[in-house]
Backbone as CSV, one residue per row, in Angstrom:
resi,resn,N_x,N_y,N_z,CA_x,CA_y,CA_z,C_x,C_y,C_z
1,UNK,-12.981,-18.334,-0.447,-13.671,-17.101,-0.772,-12.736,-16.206,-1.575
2,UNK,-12.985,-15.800,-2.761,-12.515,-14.660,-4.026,-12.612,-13.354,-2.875
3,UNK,-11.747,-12.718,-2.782,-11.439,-11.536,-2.285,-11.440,-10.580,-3.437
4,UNK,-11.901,-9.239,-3.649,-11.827,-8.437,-4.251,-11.521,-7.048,-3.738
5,UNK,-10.642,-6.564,-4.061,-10.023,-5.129,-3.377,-9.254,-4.304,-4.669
6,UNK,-9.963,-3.082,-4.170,-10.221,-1.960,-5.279,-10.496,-0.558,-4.398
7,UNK,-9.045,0.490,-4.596,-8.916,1.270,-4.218,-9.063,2.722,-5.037
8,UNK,-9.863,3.329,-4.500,-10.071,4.924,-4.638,-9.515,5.869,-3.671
9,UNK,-9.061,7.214,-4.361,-8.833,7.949,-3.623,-9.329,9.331,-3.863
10,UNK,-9.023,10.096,-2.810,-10.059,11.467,-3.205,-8.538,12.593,-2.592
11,UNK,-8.474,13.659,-2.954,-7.939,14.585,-2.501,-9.166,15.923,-2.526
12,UNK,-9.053,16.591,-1.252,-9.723,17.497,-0.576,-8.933,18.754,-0.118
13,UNK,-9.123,20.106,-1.065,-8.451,21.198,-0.455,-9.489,22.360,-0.290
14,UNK,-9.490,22.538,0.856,-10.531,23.989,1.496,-9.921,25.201,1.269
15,UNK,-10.522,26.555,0.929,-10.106,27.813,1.213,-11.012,28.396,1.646
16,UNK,-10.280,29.463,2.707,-11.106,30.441,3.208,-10.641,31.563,3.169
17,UNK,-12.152,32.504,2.894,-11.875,33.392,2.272,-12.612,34.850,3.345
18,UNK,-12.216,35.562,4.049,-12.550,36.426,4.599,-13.042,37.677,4.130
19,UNK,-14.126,38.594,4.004,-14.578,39.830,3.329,-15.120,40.120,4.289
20,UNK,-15.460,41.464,4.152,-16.335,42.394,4.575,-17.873,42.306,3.769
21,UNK,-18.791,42.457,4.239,-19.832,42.580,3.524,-20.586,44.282,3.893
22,UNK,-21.734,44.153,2.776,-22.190,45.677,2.482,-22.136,46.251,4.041
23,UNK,-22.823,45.483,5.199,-22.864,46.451,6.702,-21.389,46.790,7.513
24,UNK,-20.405,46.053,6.365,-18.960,46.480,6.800,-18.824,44.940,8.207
25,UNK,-19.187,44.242,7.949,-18.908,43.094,9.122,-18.621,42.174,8.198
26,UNK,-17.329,41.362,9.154,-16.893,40.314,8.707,-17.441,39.201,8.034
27,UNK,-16.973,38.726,6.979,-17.920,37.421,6.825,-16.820,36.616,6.451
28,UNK,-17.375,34.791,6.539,-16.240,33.851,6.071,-16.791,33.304,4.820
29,UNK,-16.189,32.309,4.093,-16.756,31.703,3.003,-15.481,30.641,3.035
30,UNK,-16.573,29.200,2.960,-15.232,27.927,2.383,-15.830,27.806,1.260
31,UNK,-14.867,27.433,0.091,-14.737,26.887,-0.543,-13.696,25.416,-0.816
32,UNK,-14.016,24.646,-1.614,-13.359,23.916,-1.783,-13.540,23.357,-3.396
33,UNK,-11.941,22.141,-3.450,-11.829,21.184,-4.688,-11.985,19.940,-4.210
34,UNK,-12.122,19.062,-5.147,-12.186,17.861,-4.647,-11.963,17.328,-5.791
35,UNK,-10.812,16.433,-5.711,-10.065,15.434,-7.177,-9.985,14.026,-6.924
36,UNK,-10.802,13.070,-8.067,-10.423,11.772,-7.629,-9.363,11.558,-8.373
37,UNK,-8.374,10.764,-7.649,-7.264,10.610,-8.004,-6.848,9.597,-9.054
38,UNK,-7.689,8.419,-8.958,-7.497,7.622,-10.196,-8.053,7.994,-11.530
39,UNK,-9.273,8.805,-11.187,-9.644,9.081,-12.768,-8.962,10.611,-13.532
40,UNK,-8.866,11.285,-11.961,-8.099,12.781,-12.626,-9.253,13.980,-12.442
41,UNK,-10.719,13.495,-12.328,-11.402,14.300,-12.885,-12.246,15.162,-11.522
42,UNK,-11.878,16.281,-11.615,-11.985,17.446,-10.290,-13.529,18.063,-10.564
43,UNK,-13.684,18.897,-9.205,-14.964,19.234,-9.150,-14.694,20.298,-7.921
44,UNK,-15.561,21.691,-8.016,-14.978,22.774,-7.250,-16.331,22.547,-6.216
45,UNK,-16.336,23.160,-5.211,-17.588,23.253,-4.181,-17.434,24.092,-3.207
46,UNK,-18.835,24.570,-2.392,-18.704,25.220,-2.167,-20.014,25.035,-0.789
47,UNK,-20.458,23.888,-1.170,-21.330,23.223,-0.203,-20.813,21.622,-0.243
48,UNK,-20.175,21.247,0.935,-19.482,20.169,1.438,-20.542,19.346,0.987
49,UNK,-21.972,19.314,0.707,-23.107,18.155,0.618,-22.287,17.424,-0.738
50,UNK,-21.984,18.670,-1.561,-21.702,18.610,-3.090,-20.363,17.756,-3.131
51,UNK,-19.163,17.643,-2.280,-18.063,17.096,-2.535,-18.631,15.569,-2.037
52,UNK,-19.400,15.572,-0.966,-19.713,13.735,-0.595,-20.423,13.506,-1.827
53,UNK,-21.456,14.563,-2.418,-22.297,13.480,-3.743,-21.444,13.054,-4.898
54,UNK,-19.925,14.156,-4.895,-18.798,13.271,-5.969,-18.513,12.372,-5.347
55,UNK,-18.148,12.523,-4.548,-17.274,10.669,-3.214,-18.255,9.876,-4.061
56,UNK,-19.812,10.031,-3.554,-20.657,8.999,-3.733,-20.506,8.699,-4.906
57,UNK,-20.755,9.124,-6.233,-21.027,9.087,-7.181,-19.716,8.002,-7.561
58,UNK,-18.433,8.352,-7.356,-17.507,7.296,-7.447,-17.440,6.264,-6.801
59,UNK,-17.404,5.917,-5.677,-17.554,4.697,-5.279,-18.982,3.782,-5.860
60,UNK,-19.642,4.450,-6.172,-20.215,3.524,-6.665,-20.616,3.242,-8.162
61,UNK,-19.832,3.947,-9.058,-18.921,3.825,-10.000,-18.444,2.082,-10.319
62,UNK,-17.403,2.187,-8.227,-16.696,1.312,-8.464,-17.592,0.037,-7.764
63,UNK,-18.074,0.257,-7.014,-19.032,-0.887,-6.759,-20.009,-1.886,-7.873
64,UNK,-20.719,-0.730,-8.510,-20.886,-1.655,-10.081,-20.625,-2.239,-10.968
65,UNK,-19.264,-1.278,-10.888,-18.256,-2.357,-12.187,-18.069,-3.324,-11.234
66,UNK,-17.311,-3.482,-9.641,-16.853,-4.906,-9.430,-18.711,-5.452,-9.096
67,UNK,-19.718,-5.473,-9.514,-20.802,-6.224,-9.167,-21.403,-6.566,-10.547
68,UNK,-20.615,-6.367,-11.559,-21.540,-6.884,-12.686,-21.518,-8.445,-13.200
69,UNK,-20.116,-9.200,-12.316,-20.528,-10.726,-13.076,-20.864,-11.411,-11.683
70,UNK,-21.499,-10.748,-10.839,-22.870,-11.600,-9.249,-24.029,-11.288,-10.054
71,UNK,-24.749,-12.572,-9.076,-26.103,-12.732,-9.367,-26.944,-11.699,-8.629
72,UNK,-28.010,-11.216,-9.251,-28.499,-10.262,-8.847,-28.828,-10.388,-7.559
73,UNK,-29.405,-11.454,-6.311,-29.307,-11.001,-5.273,-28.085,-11.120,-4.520
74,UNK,-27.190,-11.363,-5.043,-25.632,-11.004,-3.689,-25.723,-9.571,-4.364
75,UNK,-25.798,-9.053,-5.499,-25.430,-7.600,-5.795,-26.632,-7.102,-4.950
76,UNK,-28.138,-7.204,-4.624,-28.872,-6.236,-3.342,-28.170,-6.325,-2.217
77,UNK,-27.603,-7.617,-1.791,-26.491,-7.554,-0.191,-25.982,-6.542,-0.516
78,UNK,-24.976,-6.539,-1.224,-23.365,-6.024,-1.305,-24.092,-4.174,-1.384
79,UNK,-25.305,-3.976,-2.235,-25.220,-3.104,-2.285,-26.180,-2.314,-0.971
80,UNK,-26.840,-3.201,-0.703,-27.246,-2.452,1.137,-26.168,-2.242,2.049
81,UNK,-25.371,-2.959,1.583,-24.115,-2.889,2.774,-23.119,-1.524,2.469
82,UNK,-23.070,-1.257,1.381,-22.735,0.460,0.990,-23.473,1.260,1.110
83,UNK,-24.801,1.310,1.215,-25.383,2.024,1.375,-25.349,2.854,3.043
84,UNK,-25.170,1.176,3.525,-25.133,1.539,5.496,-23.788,2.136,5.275
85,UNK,-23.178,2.202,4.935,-21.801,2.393,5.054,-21.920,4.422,4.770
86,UNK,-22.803,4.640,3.847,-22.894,5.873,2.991,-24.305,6.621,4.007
87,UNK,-24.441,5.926,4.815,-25.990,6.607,5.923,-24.788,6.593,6.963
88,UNK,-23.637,6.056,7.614,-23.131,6.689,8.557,-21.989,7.584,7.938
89,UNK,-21.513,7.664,7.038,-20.930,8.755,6.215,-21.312,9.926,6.642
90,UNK,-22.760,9.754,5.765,-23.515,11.057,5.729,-24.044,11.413,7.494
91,UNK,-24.202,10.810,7.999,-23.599,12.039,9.372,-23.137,12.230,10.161
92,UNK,-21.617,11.074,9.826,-20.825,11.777,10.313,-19.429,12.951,9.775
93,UNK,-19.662,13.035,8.951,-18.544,13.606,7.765,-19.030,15.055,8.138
94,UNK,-20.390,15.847,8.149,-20.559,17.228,8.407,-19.573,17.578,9.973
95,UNK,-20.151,16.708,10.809,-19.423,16.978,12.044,-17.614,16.565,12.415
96,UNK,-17.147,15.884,11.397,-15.813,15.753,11.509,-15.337,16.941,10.936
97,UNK,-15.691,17.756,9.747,-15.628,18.650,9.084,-15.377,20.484,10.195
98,UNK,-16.981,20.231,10.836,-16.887,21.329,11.853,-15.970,21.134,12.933
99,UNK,-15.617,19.945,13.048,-15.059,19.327,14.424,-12.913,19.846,13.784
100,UNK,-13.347,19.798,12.868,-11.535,19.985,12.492,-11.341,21.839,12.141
101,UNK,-12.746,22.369,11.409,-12.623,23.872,11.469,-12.274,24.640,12.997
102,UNK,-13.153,23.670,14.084,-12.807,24.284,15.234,-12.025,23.727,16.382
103,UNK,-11.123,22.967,15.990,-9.637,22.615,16.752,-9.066,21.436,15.581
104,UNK,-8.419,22.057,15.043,-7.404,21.186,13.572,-6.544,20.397,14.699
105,UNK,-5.797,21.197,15.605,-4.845,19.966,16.385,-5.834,18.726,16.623
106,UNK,-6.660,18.511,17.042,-7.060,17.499,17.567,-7.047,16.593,16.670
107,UNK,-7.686,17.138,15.385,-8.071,15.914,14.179,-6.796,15.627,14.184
108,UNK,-5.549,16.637,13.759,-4.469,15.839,13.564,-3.595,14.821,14.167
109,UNK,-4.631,14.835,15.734,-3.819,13.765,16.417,-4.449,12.489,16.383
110,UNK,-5.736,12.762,15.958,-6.663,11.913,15.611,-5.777,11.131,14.376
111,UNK,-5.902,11.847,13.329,-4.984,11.308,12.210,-3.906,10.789,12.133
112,UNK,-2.976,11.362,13.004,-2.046,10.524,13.552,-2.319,9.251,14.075
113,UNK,-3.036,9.091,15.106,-3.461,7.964,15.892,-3.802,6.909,15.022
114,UNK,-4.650,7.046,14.377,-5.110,6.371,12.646,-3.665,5.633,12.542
115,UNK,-3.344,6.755,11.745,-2.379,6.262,10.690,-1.388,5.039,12.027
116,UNK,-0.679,5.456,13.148,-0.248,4.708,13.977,-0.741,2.799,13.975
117,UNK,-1.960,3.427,14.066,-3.032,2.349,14.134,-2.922,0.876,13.055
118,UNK,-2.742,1.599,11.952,-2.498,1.080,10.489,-1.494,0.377,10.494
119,UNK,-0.404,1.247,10.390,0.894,0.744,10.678,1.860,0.013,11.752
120,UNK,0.583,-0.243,13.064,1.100,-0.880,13.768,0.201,-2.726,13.453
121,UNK,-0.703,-2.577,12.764,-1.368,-3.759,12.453,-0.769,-3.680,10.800
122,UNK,-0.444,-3.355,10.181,-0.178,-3.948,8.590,1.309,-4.007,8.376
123,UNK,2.000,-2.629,8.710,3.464,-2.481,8.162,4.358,-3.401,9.625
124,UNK,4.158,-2.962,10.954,4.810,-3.497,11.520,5.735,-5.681,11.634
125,UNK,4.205,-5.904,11.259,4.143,-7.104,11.118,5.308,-7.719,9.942
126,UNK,5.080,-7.299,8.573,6.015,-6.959,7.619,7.834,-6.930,8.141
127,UNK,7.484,-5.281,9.109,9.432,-4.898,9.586,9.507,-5.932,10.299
128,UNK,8.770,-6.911,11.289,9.241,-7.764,12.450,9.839,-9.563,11.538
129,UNK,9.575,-9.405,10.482,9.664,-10.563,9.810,11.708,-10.173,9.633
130,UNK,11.147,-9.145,9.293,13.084,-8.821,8.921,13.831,-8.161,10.300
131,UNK,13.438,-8.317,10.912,14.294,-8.347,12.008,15.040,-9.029,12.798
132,UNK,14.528,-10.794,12.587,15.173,-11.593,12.820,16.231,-11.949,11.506
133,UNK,16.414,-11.668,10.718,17.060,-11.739,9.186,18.680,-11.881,9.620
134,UNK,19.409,-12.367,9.180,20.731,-12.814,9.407,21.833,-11.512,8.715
135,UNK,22.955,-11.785,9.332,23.446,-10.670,8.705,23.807,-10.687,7.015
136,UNK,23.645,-12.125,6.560,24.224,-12.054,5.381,22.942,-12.086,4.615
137,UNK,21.580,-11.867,5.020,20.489,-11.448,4.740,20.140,-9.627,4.286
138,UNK,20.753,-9.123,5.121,20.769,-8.062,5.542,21.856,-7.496,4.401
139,UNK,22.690,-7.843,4.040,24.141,-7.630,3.250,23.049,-7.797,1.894
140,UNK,22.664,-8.860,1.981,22.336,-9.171,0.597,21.413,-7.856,0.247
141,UNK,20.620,-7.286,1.219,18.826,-6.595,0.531,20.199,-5.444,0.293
142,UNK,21.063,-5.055,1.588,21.430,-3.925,0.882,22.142,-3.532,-0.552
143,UNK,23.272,-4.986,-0.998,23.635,-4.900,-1.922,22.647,-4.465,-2.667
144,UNK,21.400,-5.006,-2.727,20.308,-5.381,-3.890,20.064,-3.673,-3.842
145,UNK,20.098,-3.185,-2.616,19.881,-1.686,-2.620,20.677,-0.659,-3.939
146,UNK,21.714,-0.975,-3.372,22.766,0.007,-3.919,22.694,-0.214,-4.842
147,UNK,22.824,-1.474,-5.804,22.880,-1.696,-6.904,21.484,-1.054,-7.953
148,UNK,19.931,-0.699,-7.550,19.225,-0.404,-8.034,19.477,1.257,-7.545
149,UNK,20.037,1.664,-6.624,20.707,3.350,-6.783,21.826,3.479,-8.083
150,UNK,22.294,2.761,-7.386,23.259,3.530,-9.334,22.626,3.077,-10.429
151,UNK,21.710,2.203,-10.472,21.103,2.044,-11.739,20.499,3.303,-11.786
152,UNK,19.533,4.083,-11.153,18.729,5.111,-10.770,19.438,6.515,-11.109
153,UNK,20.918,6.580,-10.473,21.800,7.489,-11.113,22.182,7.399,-12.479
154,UNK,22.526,6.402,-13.034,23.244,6.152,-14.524,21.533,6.641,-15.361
155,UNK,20.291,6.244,-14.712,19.276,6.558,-15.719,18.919,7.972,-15.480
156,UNK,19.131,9.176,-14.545,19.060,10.177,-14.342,20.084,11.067,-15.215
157,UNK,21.438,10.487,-15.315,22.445,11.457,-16.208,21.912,10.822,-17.351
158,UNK,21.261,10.054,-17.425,21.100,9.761,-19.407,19.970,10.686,-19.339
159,UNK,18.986,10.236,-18.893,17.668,11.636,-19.228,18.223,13.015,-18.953
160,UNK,18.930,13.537,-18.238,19.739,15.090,-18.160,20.500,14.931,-19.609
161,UNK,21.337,14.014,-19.674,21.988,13.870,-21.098,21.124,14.248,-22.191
162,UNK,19.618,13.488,-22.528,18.875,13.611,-23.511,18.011,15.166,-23.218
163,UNK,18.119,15.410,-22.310,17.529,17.090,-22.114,18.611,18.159,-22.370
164,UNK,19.704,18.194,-22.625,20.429,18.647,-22.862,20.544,18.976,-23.989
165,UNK,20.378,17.783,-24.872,20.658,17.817,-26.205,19.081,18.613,-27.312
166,UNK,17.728,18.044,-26.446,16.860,18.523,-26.612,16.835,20.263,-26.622
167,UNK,17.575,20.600,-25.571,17.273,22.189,-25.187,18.384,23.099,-26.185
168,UNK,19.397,22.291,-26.596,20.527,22.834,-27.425,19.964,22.852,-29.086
169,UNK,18.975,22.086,-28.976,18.135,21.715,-30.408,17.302,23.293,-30.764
């Protein structure tokens, strides 16, 4: 089986904004941005519906391009199966949303836990391979280390070198 894997990313920043309104009582207002990261191309909001219909709109972007050389019925599978994917999205994303406005610690331990999660099934597996590694294993990655640091230094004083000469210009 052809595996295909194709990553998007989104960055999400909220503000809130506190006023008074005409009866002199508090009011809140979120706003937000939302940037996909591979293409660059941002979008402001101000109703959370509006930042999932960019999500949506990109992923399936990317779902089409990788579905254009299947035969048209594996592309109805593939594409019911995003769709289920985009019906539990859509409700659960409002309530993770309220759920983090009204206790952020939690999500973040949530997020933590995640990320733990990840890294104890993908990266760990990876560090445990080099842990049995010999010492002259170990000698070797670091040499290999050091040696791509001073390369890293010698290419840092040449670009300071060539900015130098630029700014004296």
């Amino acid at each position: 089986m052809n595996k295909q894997k194709d990553t998007t990313s989104f960055v999400i920043r909220f503000t809130q904004k506190l006023y008074q309104d005409d009866k002199d009582e508090t009011q809140i207002q979120w706003r937000g941005n939302i940037r996909h990261v591979q293409g660059g191309e941002e979008k402001r909001f101000s109703d959370f519906g509006k930042a999932m219909e960019f999500i949506q709109s990109k992923l399936a972007e990317l779902t089409l391009e990788s579905l254009e050389d299947k035969p048209a019925e594996e592309q109805k599978g593939i594409l019911s199966k995003s769709f289920n994917l985009w019906k539990k999205v859509a409700l659960d994303a409002p309530k993770l949303v309220i759920q983090t406005i009204k206790d952020p610690m939690a999500q973040v331990e949530q997020i933590q836990h995640q990320v733990k999660e990840v890294i104890d099934q993908n990266i760990e597996p990876e560090i445990n391979q080099w842990r049995s590694a010999s010492k002259t294993d170990f000698q070797e990655l670091m040499a290999a280390v050091n040696k791509i640091a001073g390369e890293v230094k010698d290419l840092n004083e040449k670009v300071d070198q060539l900015s130098n000469k630029k700014k004296k210009k």
